[in-house]
C-alpha positions as CSV (number, residue, x, y, z in Angstrom):
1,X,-67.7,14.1,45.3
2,X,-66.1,10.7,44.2
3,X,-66.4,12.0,40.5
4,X,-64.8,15.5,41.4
5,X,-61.9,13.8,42.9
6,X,-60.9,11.7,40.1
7,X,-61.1,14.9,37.6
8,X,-58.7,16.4,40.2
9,X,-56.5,13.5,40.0
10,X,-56.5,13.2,36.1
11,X,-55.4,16.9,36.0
12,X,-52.2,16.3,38.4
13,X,-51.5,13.4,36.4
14,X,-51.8,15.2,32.8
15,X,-49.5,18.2,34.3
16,X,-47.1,16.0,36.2
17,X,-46.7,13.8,32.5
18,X,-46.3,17.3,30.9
19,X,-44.0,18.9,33.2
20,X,-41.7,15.2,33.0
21,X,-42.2,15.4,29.1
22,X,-40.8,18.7,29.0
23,X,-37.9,18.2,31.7
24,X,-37.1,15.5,29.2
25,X,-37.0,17.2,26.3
26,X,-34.4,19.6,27.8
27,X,-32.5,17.0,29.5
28,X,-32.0,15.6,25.9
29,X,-30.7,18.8,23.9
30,X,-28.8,19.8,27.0
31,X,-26.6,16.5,26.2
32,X,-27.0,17.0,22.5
33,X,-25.0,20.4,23.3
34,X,-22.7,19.0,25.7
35,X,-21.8,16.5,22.9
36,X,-21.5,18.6,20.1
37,X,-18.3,17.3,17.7
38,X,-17.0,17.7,14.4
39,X,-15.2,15.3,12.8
40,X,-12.2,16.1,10.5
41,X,-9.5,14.4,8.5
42,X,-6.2,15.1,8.0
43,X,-3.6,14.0,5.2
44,X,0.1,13.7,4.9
45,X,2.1,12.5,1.7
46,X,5.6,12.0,1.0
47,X,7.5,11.4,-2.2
48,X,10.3,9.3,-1.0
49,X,13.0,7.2,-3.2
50,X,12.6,3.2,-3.1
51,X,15.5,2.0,-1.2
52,X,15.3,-1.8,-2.5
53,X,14.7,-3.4,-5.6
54,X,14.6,-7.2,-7.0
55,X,15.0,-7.6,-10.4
56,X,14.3,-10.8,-12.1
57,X,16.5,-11.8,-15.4
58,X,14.5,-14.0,-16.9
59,X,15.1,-16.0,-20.6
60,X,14.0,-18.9,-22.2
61,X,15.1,-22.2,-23.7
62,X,14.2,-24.5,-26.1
63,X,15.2,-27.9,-27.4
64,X,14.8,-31.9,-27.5
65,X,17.9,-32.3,-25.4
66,X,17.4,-32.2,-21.8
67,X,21.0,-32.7,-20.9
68,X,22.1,-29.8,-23.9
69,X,19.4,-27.4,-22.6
70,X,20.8,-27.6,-18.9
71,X,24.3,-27.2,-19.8
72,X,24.1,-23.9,-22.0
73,X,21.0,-23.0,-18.9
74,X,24.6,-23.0,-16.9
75,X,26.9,-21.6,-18.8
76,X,24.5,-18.9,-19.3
77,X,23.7,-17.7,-15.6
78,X,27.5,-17.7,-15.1
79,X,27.7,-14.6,-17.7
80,X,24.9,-13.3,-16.3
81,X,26.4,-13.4,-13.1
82,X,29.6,-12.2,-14.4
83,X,27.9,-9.2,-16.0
84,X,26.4,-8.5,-12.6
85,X,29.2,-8.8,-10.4
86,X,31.9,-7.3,-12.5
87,X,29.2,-4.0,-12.4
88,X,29.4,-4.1,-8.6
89,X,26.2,-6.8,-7.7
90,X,27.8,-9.4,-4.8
91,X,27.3,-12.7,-4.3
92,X,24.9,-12.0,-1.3
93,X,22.5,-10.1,-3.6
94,X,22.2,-12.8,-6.5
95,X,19.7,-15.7,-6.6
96,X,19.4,-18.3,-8.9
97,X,16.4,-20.5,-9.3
98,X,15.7,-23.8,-10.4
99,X,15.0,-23.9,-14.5
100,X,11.5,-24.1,-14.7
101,X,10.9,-26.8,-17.4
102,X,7.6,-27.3,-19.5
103,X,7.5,-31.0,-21.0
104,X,5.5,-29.5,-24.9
105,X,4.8,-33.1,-25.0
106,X,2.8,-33.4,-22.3
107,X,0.7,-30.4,-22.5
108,X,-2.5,-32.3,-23.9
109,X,-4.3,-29.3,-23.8
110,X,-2.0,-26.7,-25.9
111,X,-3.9,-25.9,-29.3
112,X,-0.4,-25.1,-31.0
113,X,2.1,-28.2,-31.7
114,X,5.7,-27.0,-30.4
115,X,8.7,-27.7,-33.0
116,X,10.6,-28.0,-30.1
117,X,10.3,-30.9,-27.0
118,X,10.9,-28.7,-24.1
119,X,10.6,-24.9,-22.9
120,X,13.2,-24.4,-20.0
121,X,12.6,-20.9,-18.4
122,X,16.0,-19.5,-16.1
123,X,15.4,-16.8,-13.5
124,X,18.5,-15.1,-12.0
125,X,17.4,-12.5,-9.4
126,X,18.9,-9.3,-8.1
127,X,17.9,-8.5,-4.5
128,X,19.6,-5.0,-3.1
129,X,19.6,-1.9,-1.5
130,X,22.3,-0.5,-4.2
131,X,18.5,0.9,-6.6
132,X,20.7,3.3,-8.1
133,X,22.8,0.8,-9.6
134,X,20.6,-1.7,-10.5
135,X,18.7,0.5,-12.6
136,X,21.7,1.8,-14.4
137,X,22.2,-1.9,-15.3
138,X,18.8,-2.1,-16.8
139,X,19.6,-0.3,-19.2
140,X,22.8,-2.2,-20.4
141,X,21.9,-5.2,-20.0
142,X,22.4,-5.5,-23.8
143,X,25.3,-6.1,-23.1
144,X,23.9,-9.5,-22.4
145,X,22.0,-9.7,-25.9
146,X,25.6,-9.6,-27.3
147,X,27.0,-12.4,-25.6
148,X,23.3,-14.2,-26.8
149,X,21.2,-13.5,-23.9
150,X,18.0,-12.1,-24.4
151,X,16.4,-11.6,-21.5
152,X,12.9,-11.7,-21.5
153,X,11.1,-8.2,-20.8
154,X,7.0,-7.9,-20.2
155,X,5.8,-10.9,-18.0
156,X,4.0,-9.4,-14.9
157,X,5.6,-12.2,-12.7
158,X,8.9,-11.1,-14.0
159,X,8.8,-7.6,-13.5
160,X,11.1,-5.4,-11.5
161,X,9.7,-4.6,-7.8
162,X,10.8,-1.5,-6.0
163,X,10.0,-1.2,-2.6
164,X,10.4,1.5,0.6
165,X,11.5,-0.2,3.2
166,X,12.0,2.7,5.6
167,X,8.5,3.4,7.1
168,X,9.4,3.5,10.4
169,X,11.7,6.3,10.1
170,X,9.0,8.6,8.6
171,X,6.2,6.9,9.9
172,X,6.2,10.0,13.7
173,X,6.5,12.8,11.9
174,X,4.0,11.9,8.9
175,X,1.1,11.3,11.7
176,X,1.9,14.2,13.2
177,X,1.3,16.2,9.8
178,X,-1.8,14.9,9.3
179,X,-2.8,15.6,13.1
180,X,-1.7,19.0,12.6
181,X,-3.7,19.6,9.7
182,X,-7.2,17.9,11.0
183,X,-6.7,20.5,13.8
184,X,-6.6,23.2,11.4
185,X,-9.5,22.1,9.7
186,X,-11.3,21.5,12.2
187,X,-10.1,25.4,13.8
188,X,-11.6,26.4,10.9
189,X,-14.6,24.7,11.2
190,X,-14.8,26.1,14.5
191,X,-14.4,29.3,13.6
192,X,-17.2,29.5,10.9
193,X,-19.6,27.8,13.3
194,X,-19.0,30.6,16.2
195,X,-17.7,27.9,18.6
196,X,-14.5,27.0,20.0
197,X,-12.4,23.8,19.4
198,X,-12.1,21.6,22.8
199,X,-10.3,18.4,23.2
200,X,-10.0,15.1,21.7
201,X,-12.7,13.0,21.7
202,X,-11.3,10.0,19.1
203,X,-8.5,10.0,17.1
204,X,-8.0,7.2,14.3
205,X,-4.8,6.8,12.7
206,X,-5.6,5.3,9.5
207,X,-3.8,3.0,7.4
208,X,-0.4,4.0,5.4
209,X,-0.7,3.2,1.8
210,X,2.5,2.6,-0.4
211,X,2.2,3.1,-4.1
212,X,4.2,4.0,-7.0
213,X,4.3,7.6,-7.9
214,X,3.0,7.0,-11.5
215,X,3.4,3.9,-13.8
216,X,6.7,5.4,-15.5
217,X,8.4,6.0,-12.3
218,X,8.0,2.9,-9.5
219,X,11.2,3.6,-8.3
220,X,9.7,6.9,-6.5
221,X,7.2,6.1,-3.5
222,X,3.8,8.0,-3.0
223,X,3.7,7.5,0.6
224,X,0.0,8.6,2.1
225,X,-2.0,8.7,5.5
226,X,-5.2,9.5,6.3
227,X,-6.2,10.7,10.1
228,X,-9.5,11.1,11.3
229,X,-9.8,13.6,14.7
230,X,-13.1,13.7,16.6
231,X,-13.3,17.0,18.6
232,X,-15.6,18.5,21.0
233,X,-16.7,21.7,20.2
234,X,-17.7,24.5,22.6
235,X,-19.9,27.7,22.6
């Protein structure tokens, strides 16, 4: 009798575990359905003008005379100056830096032996909105070379810089491009999956990159975002 019992018991065990197992089961693709999202990105890109520029004009001296080097340094970054202001650069957009000297006699480790004592490098830099302009004067700045001027062209931490500054002002309607077209991807999506689109379920903004618009060009911005829309999707 005791034996029959526990064979009774074992059974309603075994189909209880069987019917919870399979309860389970359901319970588990029923939220796999209720959860069902597709993830999409959307882009937006803008070609936009730079609307600032600095432009270093860089040049070297060389010499034994100190004293000599820093006068004609002077007299030099006042027609440089000259040049820029008489071509419509003000006061408030010029900089000019401290001579950077290099002492050939004290450079233990240089392979080459200098001719000359000393390397004095001048910087005069343009800082302005006026991009236009400045890169008009670019190109005549040999005018310079005539007056005995050469400024130095090719060091990377000389180079022009052109930068957007305006982000803010396209920043709104640039993330709402690239919402807009996440939703149509993801309407798509929806449509070739025989669902429907439902809400939001995470959005990410992404990161705006700035970049030039090829290496001849840096004056024109490729201006890019990248959105990425979680949605729910419905049967």
């Amino acid at each position: 009798m005791e034996k029959g019992k526990m064979i009774a018991s074992a059974a309603v065990i075994a189909v209880g575990l069987y019917l919870s197992g399979w309860a389970l089961g359901h319970a588990i693709i029923e939220v796999k359905n209720r959860d069902r999202v597709v993830s999409v990105k959307g882009l937006a890109e803008r070609e936009m003008p730079a609307d600032m520029v600095i432009w270093p004009l860089t040049y070297k001296e060389i010499g034994d005379d100190l004293v000599s080097i820093y006068t004609t340094v002077n007299r030099k970054n006042e027609t440089i100056i000259s040049f820029l202001k008489k071509n419509g650069i003000t006061d408030s957009e010029i900089t000019v830096s401290a001579p950077q000297i290099i002492d050939m006699e004290a450079e233990r480790y240089s392979s080459s032996r200098s001719p000359y004592r000393y390397n004095v490098t001048s910087v005069v830099t343009v800082t302005s909105g006026q991009v236009d302009k400045v890169r008009e004067l670019m190109y005549e700045q040999t005018d310079l070379l005539k007056q005995g001027i050469a400024i130095s062209v090719g060091e990377y931490q000389y180079r022009p810089q052109f930068m957007f500054t305006r982000l803010n002002d396209i920043k709104p309607e640039m993330i709402e491009e690239a919402t807009k077209n996440a939703r149509n991807a993801a309407d798509k999506f929806a449509e070739d999956s025989d669902s429907r689109l439902g809400k939001i379920k995470k959005a990410y903004q992404g990161q705006f990159s700035i970049d030039d618009r090829d290496a001849n060009t840096p004056y024109i911005k490729k201006i890019r975002i990248v959105t990425t829309v979680d949605y729910y999707l419905k049967d």
